[in-house]
C-alpha positions, 0 to 999 in steps of 0.5 A: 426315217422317212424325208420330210416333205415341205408343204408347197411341194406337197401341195404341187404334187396335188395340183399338178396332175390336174394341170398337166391334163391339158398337155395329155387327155383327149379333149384337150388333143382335140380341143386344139385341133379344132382350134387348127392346132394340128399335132402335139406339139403345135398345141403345147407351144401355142396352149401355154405361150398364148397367155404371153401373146402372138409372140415369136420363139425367143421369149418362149425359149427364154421363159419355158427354160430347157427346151432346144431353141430349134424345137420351140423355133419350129412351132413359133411364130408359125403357130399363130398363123393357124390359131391366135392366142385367144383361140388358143386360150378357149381351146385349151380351158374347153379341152382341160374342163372337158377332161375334168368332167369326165374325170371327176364325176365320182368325186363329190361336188363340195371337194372341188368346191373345196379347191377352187375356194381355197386355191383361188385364196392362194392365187389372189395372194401371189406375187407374181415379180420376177415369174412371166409365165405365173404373171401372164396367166394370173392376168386372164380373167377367170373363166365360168364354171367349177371345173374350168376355174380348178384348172386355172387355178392350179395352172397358175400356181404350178406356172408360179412355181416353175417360174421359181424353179426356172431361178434356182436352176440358174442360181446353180449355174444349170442351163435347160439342157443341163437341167435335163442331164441331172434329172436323168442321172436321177431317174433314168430316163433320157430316152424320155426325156430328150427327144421330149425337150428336142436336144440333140445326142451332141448338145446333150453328151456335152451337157453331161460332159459340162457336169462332169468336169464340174463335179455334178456327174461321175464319169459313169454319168450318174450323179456324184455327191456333189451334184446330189447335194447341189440338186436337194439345194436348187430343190429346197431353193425351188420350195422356199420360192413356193412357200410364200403364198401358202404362209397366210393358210392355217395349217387345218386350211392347207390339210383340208386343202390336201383334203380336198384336192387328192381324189382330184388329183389321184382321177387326174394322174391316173389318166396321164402317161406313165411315163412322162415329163412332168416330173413327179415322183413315181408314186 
């Protein structure tokens, strides 16, 4: 029998590609250069912190959850001498609607319509308490044109949601390096994931250790029964955390939603890595 599928995480796996433009297409590589932003990773920690502002690595640490303290402390303060925020903030809405635009000229103009009327509802109705990222990109004004305020909308909605996530994790007494274990004893991909979040072979092997010795792990490093059924629950936590906003859609609303955002986000997922970070399922 197939797994049932609630309805905020369905809707993630549709908004999310969209988001993750910014972190992968050329435009938005080249909208941060412009801005001074020289490398990757320069432009992801300044591109998604500037909403916070012209703040050093501890709240970044903090708030971004499971990357190495030493990788986010490489880009930050030193970011903001190269770029400020609001720099910051014009390179990467430029670079995500210039990614748009090339990507969604074969979809129909009343699709994204569509979203942006029915995912700017969504962002309207959030509580953002308790969630810094959701709140700090939730305060920016909403930029002008279709494709710039799709994207920021689902940025918002996905910073929300990762903001839960971030709770659930720590309700399960995970921390970031952990976090990252138990995804690659899901899927495999440490050499991914790793050097992506900047943990070293010691910090991670003593992760895995830690999850061991508490029973998420086997010895072998896969995820024991124990971890599987905690892992569903911090999931089904992160869903719960999610729900709230869409629970004043109808459901023929969330349906034509989907509707409406899936040749976008079938457009934007295929132009995004194969293999990569963000952590959605494979097909």
């Amino acid at each position: 029998m197939a797994e049932l599928v609630h309805p905020a995480r369905a809707l993630w796996w549709l908004f999310e590609p969209v988001h993750a433009l910014t972190y992968f297409s050329p435009e938005g590589r080249a909208a941060y250069e412009a801005a001074g932003l020289r490398g990757y990773w320069r432009g992801y920690f300044a591109g998604r912190s500037a909403p916070l502002g012209a703040v050093d690595a501890t709240p970044v640490i903090a708030a971004f959850f499971n990357f190495a303290p030493g990788m986010v402390e490489r880009a930050l303060p030193d970011v903001w001498q190269r770029a400020t925020p609001e720099a910051a903030l014009t390179a990467r809405i430029d670079g995500a609607a210039g990614a748009l635009e090339r990507l969604l000229t074969g979809v129909k103009p009343e699709l994204i319509h569509c979203s942006v009327e029915l995912l700017e509802r969504a962002v309207d109705g959030l509580d953002c308490g308790g969630r810094v990222l959701a709140a700090a990109n939730a305060a920016l004004p909403r930029p002008e044109g279709s494709l710039a305020r799709l994207w920021h909308a689902t940025t918002v909605l996905r910073e929300h949601r990762g903001d839960g996530h971030v709770s659930a994790l720590l309700t399960e007494g995970l921390d970031g390096c952990e976090a990252l274990v138990v995804r690659a004893a899901l899927d495999g991909r440490r050499e991914q994931l790793q050097p992506h979040r900047g943990w070293t072979d010691q910090e991670w092997d003593a992760a895995a250790a830690r999850l061991t010795a508490r029973g998420w792990l086997t010895p072998d490093g896969t995820l024991a029964p124990e971890g599987r059924q905690r892992h569903q629950a911090l999931e089904a936590a992160t869903d719960l955390a999610a729900a709230r906003v869409w629970s004043g859609f109808h459901r023929a609303e969330l349906d034509q939603l989907a509707a409406a955002l899936t040749p976008i986000s079938t457009a934007c997922r295929a132009d995004l890595p194969a293999l990569n970070p963000i952590g959605l399922p494979d097909n």
